[in-house]
N, C-alpha and C positions, 0 to 999 in steps of 0.2 A: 742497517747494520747495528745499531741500538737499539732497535727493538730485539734482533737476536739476541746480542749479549745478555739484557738482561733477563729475559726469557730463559737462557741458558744457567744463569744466576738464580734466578726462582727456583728451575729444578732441583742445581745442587742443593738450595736450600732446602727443597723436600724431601731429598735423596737422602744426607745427613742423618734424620731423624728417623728416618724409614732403615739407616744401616745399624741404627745405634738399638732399635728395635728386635730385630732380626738379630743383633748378637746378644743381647742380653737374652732372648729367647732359646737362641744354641744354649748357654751358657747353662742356663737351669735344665732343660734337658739332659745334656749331657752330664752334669751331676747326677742327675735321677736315674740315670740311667746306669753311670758307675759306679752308684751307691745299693743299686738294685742285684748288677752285677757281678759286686763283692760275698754276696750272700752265696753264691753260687762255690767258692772257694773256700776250703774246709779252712787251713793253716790262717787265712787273714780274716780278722776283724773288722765289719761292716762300719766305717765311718762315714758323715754325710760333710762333705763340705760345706757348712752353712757361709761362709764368708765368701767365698765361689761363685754360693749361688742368693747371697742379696746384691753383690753386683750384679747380676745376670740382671734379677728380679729389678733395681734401682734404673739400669740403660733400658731394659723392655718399657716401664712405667713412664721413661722420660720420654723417650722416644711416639711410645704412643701418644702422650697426654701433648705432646707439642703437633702432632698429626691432626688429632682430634677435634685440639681449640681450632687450626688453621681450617678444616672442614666445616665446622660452626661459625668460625667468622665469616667466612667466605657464604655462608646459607641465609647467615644473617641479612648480609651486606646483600644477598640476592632476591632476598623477601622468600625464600624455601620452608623460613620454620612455621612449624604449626603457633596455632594460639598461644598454646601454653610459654612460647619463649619470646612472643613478642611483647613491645612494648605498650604501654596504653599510650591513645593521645592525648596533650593536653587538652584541658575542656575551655571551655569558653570566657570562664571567669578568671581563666589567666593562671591554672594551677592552683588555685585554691577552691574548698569544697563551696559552695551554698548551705549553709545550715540554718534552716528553719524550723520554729517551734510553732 
């Protein structure tokens, strides 16, 4: 029964971040979209909501970047990433170079 809960726990955890994602993403759309819109109509004046649409822009960016690390760490923690994002290992002389002349 503890392993479901927490199990259950992880996900909202990943849910979160994936809903805050997903509205910031409506969020700009939907400006772009009613800013696009307004061009269509003689009598009104095309405005963009930019305050609108940097929260949109602000939830999409968090929402991802917390997605992404959690995908990295997790690849990390699995030995998945290429070369370029591993670590080196210490060397033998205990982390310090040999420098000979």
């Amino acid at each position: 029964m503890k392993l479901l809960i927490s199990r259950f726990i992880a996900i909202v955890i990943l849910v979160i971040p994936g809903l805050m994602a997903m509205t910031g993403f409506l969020m700009m759309k939907n400006d772009l979209f009613d800013y696009f819109a307004m061009h269509g109509e003689e009598d009104a004046a095309p405005v963009f909501a930019w305050l609108h649409f940097g929260g949109g822009l602000l939830l999409f960016l968090a929402g991802m970047s917390f997605l992404g690390g959690w995908i990295f760490f997790r690849d990390h923690k699995r030995g998945y990433l290429g070369p370029r994002f591993r670590k080196e290992a210490p060397s033998e002389t205990g982390g310090r170079r040999n420098l000979r002349v």
